[in-house]
Structure formats: structure tokens, C-alpha cells
Backbone bond lengths (Angstrom), bond angles and torsions (degrees), N, CA, C in turn:
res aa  C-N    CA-C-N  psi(-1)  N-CA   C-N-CA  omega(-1)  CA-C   N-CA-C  phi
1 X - - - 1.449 - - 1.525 108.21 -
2 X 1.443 92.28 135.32 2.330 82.08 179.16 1.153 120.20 -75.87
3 X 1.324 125.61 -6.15 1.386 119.28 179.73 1.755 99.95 -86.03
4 X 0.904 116.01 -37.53 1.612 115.94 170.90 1.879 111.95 -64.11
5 X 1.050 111.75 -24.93 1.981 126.88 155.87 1.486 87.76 -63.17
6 X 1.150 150.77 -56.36 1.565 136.73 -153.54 1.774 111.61 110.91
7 X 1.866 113.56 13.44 1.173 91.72 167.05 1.152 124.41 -85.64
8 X 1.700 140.47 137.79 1.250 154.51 168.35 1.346 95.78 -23.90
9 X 1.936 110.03 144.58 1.377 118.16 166.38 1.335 104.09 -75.92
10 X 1.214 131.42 -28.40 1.786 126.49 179.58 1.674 114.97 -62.71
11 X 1.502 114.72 -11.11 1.109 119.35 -161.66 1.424 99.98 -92.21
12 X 1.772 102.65 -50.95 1.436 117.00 -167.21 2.064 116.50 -62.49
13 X 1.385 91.44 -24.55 1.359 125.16 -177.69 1.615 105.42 -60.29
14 X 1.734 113.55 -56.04 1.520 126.36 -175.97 1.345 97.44 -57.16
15 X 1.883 106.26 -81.92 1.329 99.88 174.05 1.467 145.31 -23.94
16 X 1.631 118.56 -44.19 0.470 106.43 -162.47 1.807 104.56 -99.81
17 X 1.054 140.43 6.43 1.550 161.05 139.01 1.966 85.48 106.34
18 X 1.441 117.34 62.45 1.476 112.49 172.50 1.865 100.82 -146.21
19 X 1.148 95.67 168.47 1.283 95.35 -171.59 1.906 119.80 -77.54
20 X 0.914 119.70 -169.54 1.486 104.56 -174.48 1.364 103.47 -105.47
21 X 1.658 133.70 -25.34 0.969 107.57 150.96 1.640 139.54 -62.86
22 X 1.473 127.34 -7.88 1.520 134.90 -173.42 1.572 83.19 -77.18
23 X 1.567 125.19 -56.11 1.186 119.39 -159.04 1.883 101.87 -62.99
24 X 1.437 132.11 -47.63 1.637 125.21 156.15 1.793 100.48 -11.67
25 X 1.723 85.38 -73.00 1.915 87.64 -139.70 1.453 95.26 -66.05
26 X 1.609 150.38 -13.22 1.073 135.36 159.03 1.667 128.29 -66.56
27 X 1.043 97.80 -41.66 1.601 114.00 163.54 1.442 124.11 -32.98
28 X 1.772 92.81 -57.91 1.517 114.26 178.41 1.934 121.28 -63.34
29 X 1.207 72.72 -56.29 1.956 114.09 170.28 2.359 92.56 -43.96
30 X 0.723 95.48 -44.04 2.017 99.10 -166.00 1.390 93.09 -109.59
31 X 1.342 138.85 6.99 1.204 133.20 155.65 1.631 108.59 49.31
32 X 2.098 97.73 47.99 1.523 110.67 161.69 1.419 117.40 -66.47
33 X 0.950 105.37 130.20 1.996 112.53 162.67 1.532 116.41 -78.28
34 X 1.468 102.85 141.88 1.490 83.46 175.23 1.333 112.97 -98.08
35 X 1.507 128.88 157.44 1.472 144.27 -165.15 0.994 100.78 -28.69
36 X 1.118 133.48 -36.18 1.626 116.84 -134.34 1.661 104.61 170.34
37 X 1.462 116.97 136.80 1.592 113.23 158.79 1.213 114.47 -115.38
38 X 1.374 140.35 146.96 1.387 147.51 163.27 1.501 110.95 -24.96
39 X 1.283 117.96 -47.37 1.135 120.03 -162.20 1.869 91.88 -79.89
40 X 1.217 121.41 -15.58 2.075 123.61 178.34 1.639 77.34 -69.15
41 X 1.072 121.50 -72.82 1.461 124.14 -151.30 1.783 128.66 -82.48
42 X 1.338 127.62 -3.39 1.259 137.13 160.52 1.548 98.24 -115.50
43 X 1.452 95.08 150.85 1.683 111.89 170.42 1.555 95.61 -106.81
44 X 1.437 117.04 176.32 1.348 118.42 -157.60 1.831 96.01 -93.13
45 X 0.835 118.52 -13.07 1.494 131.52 151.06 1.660 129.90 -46.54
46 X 1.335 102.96 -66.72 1.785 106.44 150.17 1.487 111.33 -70.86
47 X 1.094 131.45 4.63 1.713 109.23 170.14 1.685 92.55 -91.30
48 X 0.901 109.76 -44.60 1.707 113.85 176.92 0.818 119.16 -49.19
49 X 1.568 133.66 -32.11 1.213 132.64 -172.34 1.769 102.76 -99.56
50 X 1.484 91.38 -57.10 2.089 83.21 151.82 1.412 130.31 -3.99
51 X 1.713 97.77 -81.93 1.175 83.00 -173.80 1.564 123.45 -111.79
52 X 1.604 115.39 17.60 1.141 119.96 134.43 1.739 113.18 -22.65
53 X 1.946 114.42 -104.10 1.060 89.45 151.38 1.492 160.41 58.61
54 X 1.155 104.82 -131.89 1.218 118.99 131.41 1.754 126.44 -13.18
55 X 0.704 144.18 -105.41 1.395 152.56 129.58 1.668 102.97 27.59
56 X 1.593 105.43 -51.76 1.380 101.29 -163.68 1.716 95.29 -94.52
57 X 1.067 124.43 41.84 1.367 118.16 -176.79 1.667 134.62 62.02
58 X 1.299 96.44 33.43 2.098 112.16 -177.49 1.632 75.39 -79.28
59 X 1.290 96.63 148.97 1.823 112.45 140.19 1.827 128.44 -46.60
60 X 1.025 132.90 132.88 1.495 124.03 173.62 1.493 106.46 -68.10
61 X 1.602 119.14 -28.20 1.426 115.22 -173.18 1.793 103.43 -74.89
62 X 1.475 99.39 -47.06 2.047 95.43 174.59 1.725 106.65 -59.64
63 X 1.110 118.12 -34.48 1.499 107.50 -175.01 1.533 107.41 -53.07
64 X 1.357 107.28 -54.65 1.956 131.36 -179.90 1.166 106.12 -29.96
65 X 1.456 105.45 -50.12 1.846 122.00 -178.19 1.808 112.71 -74.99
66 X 1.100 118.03 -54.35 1.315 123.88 155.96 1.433 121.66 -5.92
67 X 1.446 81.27 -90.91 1.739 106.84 172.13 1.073 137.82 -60.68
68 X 1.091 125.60 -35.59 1.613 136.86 164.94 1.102 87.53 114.26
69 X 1.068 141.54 34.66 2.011 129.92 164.64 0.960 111.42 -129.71
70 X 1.272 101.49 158.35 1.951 109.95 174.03 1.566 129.44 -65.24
71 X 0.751 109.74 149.51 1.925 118.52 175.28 1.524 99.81 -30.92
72 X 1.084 129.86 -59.66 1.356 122.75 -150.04 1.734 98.14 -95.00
73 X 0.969 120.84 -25.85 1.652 111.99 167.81 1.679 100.85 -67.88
74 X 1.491 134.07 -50.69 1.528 111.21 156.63 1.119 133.66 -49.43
75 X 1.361 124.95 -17.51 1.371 129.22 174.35 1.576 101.87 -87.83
76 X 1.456 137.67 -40.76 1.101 129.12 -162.39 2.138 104.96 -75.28
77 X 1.287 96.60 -43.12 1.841 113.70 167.12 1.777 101.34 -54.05
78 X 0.983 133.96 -63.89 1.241 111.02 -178.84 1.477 123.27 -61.17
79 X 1.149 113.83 -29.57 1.559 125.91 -179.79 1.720 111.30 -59.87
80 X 1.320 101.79 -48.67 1.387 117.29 -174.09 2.131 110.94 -74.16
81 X 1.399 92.08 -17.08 1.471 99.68 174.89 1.538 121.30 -88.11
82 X 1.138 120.21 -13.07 1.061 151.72 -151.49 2.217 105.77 -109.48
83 X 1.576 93.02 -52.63 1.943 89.36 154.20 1.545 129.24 -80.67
């Protein structure tokens, strides 16, 4: 399945001429996994240094690039550091 490759549900959605929620409830519906979680791909070592970082005034979008994750998994790591 390509979303299990790592293509975006917004992508599969264009292509496929349906909305992005149909592409959810099928996803859910076939009990897709998604690629990958932050926590597969940082050790608790790079979150430290993350959002070290961070902290010292990096961009969240250069961190994204850094790390190999998306904007909003840096946005969700600082958020969660922060409670």
C-alpha cells in the first residue's frame, strides 16, 4: 500500500479525485499503519538535542529538515516538552 511507502494522505486523496477524509476512513477501515513514528526515528538523545536547538533559536522548519521529520512532528516534540 503507498501510504505504508510514506505517501501523504493529501496526496493519495488528489490522485486519487476523493476527499481526504474518504482516504482516513479507508485507511482506518484496512487497518493501514503509518510509515513510521518519530519516536521509530529519533532516540531520546536527538530529541534532546532537538529541542535543545530549538530553545537556542533554530527554526522548527530547519529542525524538520535536520531530522528527517516533518514540521508538525517538531511542532508536536516541542509542545509535549513544554507540559
Amino acid at each position: 500500500m503507498r501510504f505504508e511507502q510514506g505517501t501523504p494522505k493529501h496526496i493519495l486523496a488528489d490522485e486519487y479525485e476523493i476527499s481526504l477524509t474518504a482516504i482516513k476512513n479507508l485507511l482506518k477501515k484496512n487497518n493501514a499503519r503509518q510509515p513510521w513514528q518519530v519516536s521509530d526515528r529519533l532516540s531520546a538523545e536527538d530529541v534532546g538535542t532537538l529541542l535543545q536547538a530549538f530553545r537556542a533559536g533554530t527554526p522548527k522548519w530547519q529542525l524538520a529538515e535536520m531530522y528527517g521529520i516533518s514540521l508538525t512532528s517538531v511542532k508536536r516534540l516541542v509542545r509535549q516538552s513544554r507540559a
